[in-house]
C-alpha positions in Angstrom: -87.7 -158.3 162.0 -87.1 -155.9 165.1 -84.0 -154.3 162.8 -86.3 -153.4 160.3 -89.1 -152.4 162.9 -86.3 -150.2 164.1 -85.1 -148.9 160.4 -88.4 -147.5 159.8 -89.1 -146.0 162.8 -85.4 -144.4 162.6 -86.6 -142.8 158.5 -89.8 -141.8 159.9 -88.0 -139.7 162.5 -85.7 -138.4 160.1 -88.5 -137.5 157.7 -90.4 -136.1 160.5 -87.4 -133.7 161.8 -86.8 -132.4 158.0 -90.5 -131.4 158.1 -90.5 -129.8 161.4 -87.5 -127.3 160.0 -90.2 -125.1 158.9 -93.1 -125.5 161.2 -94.8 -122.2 161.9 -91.9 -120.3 159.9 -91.1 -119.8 156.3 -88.4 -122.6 155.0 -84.8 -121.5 155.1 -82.5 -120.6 152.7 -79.3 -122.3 152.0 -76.6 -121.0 153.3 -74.4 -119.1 150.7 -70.9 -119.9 151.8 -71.6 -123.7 151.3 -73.1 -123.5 147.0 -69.9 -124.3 144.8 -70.4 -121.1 143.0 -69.1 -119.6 146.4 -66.0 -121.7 146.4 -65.3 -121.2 142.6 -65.4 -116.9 143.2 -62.6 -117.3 145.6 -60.3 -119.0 143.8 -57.9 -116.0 141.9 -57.0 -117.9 139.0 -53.5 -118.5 137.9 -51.0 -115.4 136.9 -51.0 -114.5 133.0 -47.5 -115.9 131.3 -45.4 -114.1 128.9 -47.4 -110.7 129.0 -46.1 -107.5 130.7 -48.9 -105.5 132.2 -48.6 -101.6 131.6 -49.7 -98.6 134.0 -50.7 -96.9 131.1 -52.7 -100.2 129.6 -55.0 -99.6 132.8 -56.3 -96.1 131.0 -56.2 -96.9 127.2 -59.7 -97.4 124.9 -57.8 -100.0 122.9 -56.5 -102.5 125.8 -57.3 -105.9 125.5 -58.5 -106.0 128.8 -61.2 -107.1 130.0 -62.8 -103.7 131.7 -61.6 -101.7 128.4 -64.3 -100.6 126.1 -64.1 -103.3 123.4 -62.6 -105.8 126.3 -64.8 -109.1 125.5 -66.3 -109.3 129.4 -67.9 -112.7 128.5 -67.4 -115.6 131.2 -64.2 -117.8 130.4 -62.8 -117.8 133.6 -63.3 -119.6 136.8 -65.6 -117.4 139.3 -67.1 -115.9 136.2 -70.7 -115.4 136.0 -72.8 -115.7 133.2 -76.7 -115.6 131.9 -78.5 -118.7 131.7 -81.7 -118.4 129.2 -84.3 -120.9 129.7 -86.6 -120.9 126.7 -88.6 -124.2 126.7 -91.9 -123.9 124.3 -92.4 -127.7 122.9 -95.0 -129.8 121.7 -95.6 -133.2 121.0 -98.0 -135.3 119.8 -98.6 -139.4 118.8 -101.4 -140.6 118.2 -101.4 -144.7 116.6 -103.9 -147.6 116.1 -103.8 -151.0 115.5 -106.8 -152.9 114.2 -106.7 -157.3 113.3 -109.8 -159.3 112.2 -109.7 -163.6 111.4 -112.6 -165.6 111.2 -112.7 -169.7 110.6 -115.7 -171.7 109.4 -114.8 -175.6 109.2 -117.4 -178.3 109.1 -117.4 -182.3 108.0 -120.4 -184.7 108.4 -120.4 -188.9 108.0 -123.4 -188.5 105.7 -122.9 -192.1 104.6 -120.9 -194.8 105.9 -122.2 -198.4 105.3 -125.7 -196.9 107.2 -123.0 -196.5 110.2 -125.0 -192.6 110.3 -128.4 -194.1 110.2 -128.1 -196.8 113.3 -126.6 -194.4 115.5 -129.0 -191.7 114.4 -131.3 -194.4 115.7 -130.4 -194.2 119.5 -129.6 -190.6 120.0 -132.0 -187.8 121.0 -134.7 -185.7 119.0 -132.9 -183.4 116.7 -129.3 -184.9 117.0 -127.7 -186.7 113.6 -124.7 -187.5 112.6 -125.0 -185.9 109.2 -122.8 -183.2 110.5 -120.3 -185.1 112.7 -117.7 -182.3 113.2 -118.8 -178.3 112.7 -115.9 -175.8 114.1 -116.0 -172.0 114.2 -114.1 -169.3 115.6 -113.5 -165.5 115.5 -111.2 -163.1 117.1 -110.5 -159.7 116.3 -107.8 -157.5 118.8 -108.0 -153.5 118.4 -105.9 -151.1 119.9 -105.4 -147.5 120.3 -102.8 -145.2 122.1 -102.0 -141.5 122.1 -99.3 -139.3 123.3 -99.8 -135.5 123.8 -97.5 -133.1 125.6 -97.1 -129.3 125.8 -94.7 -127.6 127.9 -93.5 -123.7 128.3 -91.0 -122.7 130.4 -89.3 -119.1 130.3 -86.7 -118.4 133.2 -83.3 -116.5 133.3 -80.8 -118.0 136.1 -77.0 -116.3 136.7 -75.0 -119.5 136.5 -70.5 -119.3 137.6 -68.0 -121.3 136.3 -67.1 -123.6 139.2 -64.6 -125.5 136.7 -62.6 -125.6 133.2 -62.1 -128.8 132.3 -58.8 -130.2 130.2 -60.2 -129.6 127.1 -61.5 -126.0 127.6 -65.0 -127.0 128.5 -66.9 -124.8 131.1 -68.3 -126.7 134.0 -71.5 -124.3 135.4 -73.6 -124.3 137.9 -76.2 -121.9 138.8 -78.6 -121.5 141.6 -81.8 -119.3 142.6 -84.0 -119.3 145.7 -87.0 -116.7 146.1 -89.3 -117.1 149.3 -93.1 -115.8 148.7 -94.8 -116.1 152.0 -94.2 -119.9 153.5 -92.9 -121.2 150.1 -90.0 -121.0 148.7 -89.2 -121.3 144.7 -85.6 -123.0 143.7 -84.4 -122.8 140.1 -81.0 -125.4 139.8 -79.3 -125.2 136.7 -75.5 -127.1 135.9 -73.8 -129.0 132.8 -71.0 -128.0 130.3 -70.9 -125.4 128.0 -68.6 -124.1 125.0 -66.7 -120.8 125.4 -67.7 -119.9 121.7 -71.3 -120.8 122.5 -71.7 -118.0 125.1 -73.1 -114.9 123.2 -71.7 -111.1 123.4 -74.3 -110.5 126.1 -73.0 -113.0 127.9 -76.0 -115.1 127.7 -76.2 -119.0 127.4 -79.5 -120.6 125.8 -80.4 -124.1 127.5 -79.6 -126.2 124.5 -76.2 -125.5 124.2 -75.7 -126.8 127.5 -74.5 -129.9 127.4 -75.6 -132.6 130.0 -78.1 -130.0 131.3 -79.8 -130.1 134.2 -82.5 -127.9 135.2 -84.7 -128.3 138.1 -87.9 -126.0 139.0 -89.6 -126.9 142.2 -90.1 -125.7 146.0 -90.0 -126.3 149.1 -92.9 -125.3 151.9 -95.7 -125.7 153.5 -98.2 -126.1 149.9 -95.2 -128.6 148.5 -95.7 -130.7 151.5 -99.9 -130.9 151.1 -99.1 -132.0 147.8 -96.6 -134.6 148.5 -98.6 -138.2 150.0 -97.5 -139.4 153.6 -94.1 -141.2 153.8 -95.9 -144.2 154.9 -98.2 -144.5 152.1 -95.5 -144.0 149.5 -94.1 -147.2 151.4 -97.4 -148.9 151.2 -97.4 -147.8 147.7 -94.1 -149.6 147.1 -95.0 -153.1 149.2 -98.1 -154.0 148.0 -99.0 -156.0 145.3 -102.5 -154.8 144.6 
């Protein structure tokens, strides 16, 4: 019992230090040199095989390179950086009902039986006969209802880099964007795998063409913490049963 008096004094702490990183200032932002995108823009890629590069290739129109005028300056390699397009403008809506009605009516009465009826009829109270010896009735009916409505939109544009090419030719991305208004600041997190022939001339990416996508909007601040409950009533909110 003292280990776990111990554990949750130990996460409030911790919880308590991440808060106090931003006390009185704005948050921070994170640090550059430590994002994957940073790792994947040093990395110089391997040497071309079996091509012989010109001086005078450097100054032709019709080179195949990549800073030529009909180069094709979309992102294939790793470092590259390309245009992610988040268009999200959906709507749903369910709406179902159920509805179930039964009703029973049984009776049976000992009208005659050998003037069995009749003697007992004798000793019970005013009003009571057994005439109608058994009468059984029920009802039940059960209804239900349910409805789902959602409506989302979501426009953003985020620069996403290659961090990786996978086996297969698959681009692993990963895209990152922090803006700080005030004592808040906004983070837009974007990653998953995308197709070289997907990525348009502009060198744009929409989001669903990005396979295992994930996409993140939030912040971090002072308002994100009002609006988050206390750590210890998320734990209360966990423990008990009522």
């Amino acid at each position: 019992m003292k280990l776990v008096k111990i554990a949750v004094l130990g996460l409030a702490l911790l919880s308590g230090c991440a808060r106090l990183e931003h006390v009185g200032k704005a948050p921070s932002f994170t640090p550059a040199a430590e994002t994957p995108e940073h790792v994947a823009m040093l990395w110089q890629g391997l040497p071309a095989t079996g091509q012989t590069q010109r001086t005078v290739d450097g100054s032709s129109l019709w080179s195949g390179e990549r800073q030529s005028l009909l180069g094709d300056r979309r992102a294939v390699r790793k470092g590259d950086i390309l245009t992610v397009v988040i268009e999200i403008d959906e709507e749903a809506e369910i709406s179902n009902g159920t509805s179930r009605s039964r009703s029973g009516d049984e009776s049976m009465g000992v009208s005659n039986l050998f003037g069995v009826p009749q003697r007992i009829d004798e000793h019970l109270p005013d009003g009571a006969t057994m005439a109608a010896a058994v009468d059984l009735e029920s009802t039940s009916s059960s209804t239900g209802q349910g409805s789902v409505k959602r409506n989302e939109k979501l426009t953003l544009r985020v620069a996403a880099t290659i961090v990786d090419i996978l086996p297969n030719g698959v681009l692993s991305i990963n895209g990152s964007q922090e803006l700080r208004v005030n004592y808040e600041m906004r983070e837009l997190l974007v990653s998953g795998y995308v197709r070289p022939e997907d990525i348009s001339r502009q060198n744009e990416i929409t989001y669903d063409k990005i396979a295992s996508a994930r996409v993140s909007y939030g912040g971090r601040g002072q308002i994100s913490d009002v609006q988050q409950p206390r750590y210890g009533q998320q734990l209360l909110d966990v423990i008990l049963p009522f």
